[in-house]
C-alpha positions in Angstrom: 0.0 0.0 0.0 2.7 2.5 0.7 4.2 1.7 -2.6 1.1 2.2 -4.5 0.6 5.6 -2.3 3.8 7.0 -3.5 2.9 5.9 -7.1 -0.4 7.7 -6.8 1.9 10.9 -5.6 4.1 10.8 -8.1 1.3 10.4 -10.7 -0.2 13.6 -9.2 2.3 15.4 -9.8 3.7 14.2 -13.4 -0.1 15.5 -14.1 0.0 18.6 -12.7 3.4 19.3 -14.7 1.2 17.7 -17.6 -1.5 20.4 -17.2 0.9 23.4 -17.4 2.1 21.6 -21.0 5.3 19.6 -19.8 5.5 17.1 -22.6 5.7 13.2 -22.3 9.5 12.8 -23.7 10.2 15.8 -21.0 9.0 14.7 -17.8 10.6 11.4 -19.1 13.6 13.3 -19.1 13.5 15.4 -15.9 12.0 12.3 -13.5 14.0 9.6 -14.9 11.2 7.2 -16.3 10.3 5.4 -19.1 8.1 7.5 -21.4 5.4 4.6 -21.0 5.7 4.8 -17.3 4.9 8.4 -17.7 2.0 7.6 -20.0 0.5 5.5 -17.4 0.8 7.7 -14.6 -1.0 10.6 -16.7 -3.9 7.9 -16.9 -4.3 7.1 -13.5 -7.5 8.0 -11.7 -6.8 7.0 -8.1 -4.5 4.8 -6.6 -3.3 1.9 -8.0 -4.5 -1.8 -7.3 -1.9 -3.4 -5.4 -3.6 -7.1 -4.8 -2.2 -9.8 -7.1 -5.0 -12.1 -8.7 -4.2 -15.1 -9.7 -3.2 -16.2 -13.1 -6.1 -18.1 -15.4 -4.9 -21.4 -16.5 -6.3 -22.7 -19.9 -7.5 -26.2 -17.9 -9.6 -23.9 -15.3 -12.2 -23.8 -17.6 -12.8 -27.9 -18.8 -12.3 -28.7 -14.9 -15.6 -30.2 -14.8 -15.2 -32.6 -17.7 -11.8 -33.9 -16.4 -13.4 -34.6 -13.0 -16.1 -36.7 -14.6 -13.7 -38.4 -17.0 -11.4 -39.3 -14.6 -14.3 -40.7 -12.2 -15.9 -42.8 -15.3 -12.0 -45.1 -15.2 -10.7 -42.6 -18.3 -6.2 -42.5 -18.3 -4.8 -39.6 -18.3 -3.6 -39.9 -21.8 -7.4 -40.6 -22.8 -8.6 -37.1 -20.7 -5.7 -35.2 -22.5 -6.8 -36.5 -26.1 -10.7 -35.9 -25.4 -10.0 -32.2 -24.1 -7.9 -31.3 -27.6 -10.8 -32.7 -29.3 -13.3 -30.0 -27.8 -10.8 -27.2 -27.9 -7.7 -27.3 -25.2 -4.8 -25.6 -25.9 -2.9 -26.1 -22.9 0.2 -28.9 -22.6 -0.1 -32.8 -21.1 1.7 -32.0 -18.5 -1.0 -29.6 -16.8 -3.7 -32.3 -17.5 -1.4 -35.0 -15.8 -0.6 -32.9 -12.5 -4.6 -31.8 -12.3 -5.6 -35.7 -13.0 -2.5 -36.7 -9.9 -4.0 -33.9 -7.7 -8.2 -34.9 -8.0 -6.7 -39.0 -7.3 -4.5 -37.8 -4.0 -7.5 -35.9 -2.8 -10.1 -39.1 -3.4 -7.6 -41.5 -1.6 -7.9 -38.8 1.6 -11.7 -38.7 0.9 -11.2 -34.4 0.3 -13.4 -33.0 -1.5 -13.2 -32.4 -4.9 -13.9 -29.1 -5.6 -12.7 -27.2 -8.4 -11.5 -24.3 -6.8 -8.3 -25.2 -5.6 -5.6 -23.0 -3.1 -2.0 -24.3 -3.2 0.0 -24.3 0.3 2.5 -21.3 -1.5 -1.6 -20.0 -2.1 -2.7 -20.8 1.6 0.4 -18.9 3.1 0.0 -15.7 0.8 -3.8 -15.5 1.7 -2.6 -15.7 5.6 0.0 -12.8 5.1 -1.8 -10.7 3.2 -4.5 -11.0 5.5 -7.5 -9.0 3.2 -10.4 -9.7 5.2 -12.3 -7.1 3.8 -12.3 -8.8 0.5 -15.3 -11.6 0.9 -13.9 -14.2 -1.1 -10.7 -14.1 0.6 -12.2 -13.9 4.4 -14.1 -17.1 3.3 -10.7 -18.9 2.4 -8.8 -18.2 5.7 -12.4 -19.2 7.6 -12.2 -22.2 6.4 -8.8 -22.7 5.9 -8.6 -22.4 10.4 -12.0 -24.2 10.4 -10.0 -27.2 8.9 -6.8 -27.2 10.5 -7.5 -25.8 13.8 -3.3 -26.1 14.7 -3.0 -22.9 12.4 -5.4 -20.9 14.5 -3.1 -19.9 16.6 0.1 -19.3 14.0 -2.4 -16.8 12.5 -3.0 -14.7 15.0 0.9 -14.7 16.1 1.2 -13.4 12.2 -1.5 -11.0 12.4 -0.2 -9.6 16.0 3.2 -9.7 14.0 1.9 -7.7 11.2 0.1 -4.9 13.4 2.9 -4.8 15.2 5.3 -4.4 12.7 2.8 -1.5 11.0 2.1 0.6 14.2 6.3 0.7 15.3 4.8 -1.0 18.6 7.7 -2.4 20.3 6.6 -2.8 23.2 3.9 -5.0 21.5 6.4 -6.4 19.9 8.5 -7.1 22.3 5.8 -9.3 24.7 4.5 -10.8 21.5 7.7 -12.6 20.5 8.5 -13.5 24.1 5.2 -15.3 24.6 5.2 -17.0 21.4 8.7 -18.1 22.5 7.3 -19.9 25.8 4.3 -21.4 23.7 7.0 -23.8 21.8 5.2 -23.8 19.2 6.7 -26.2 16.2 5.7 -24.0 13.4 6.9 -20.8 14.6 9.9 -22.0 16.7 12.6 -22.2 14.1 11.6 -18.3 13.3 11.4 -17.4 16.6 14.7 -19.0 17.7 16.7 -16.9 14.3 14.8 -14.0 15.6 16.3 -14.2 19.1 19.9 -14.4 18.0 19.5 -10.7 16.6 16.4 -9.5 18.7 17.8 -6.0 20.0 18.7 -4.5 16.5 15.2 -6.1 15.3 13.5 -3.6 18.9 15.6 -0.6 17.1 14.3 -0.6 13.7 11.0 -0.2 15.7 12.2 2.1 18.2 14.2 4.3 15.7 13.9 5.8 12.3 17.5 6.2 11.2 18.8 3.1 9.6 22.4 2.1 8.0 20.8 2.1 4.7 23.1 5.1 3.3 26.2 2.8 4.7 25.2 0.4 2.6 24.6 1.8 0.0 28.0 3.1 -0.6 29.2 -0.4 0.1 27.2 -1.8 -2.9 28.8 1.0 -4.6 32.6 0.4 -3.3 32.0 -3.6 -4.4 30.3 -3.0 -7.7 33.3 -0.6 -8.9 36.2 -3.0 -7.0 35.2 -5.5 -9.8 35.0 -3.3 -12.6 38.4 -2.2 -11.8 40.2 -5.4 -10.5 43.3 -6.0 -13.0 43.5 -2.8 -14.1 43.5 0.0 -11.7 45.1 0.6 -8.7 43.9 1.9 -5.0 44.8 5.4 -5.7 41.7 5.4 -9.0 39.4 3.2 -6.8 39.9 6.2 -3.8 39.0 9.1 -6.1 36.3 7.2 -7.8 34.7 6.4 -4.5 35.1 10.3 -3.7 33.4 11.0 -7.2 29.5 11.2 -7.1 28.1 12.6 -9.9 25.4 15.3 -9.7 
């Protein structure tokens, strides 16, 4: 969100210099961005979307008849020749990894619906925590309706989050430390890495100043070390470092 905000910003004000009859090729120019970049920003209306939807497949929509072949005794090698006959474009290989998926969830007796959320699609839902989006409140309410053991893993990672959001450290601080005594096994390899450097962790809350500039110039020291390894001496690489460019 804070990326899209300073998106929205800077689209503000590439159309205010717009309006006063600053040209594309110039405000590509004087901001440093692509002149399609700048000919989106001009378009914008509000801020931008920031969710991610998930990508169509071209086996979402014949879903059904695959279910219904594969529960009528139909190989996968059959299902894939039957769907090119009434118009699928897609490869085997989809077809065979949708076929292996509906057999593992009828030996577990799951049900087999064909909306389907990956465990990489479980744990994004979980982070992102939308619950003002319907369809995505119904998916974790079910998803800790199921496995009740997550429960209370997501409302460590939501306390984490509002934590993290509102510079509580305090918060912070007694959340980590109780989460710590719970022992819980999916959280206790994160908390114990978190432990090791807990105090610098409290200070990016506490503080606003960060060591970012410092490394910065690092990157910079490094990148032009290896440009200049073989052919250059200490005494270039000092007055390069010294150099910065207006």
């Amino acid at each position: 969100m804070e990326n899209a905000q300073r998106k929205w910003a800077q689209a503000r004000t590439l159309q205010k210099y717009h309006a006063q009859g600053y040209s594309i090729s110039r405000l590509s120019r004087q901001f440093n961005l692509h002149w399609k970049t700048v000919e989106r920003y001009l378009g914008m209306t509000g801020v931008p979307d920031t969710t991610r939807q998930k990508r169509p497949k071209l086996l979402d929509a014949f879903h059904k008849s695959v279910i219904h072949w594969e529960a009528d005794g139909d190989s996968v090698r059959a299902i894939y020749e039957k769907l090119l006959k009434i118009g699928y474009k897609g490869s085997y290989g989809s077809v065979k990894n949708f076929v292996a998926d509906l057999r593992k969830r009828k030996r577990v007796a799951a049900p087999l619906d064909i909306e389907y959320h990956s465990r990489r699609d479980i744990r994004r839902i979980l982070w992102q925590n939308h619950l003002e989006v319907d369809a995505e409140r119904d998916i974790i309410n079910r998803i800790l309706q199921q496995y009740p053991k997550l429960q209370p893993v997501y409302a460590f990672v939501a306390g984490f989050r509002e934590c993290i959001a509102e510079k509580d450290h305090v918060g912070f601080t007694e959340l980590i430390l109780f989460e710590q005594q719970r022992r819980d096994p999916l959280t206790k390899h994160f908390i114990r890495r978190l432990l090791t450097d807990f105090k610098p962790t409290v200070h990016a809350l506490i503080y606003n100043e960060s060591n970012g500039f410092v490394e910065g110039n690092v990157n910079r020291l490094k990148t032009i070390k290896r440009i200049m390894y073989g052919r250059a001496g200490f005494r270039l690489l000092r007055q390069r470092m010294l150099y910065r460019p207006l």
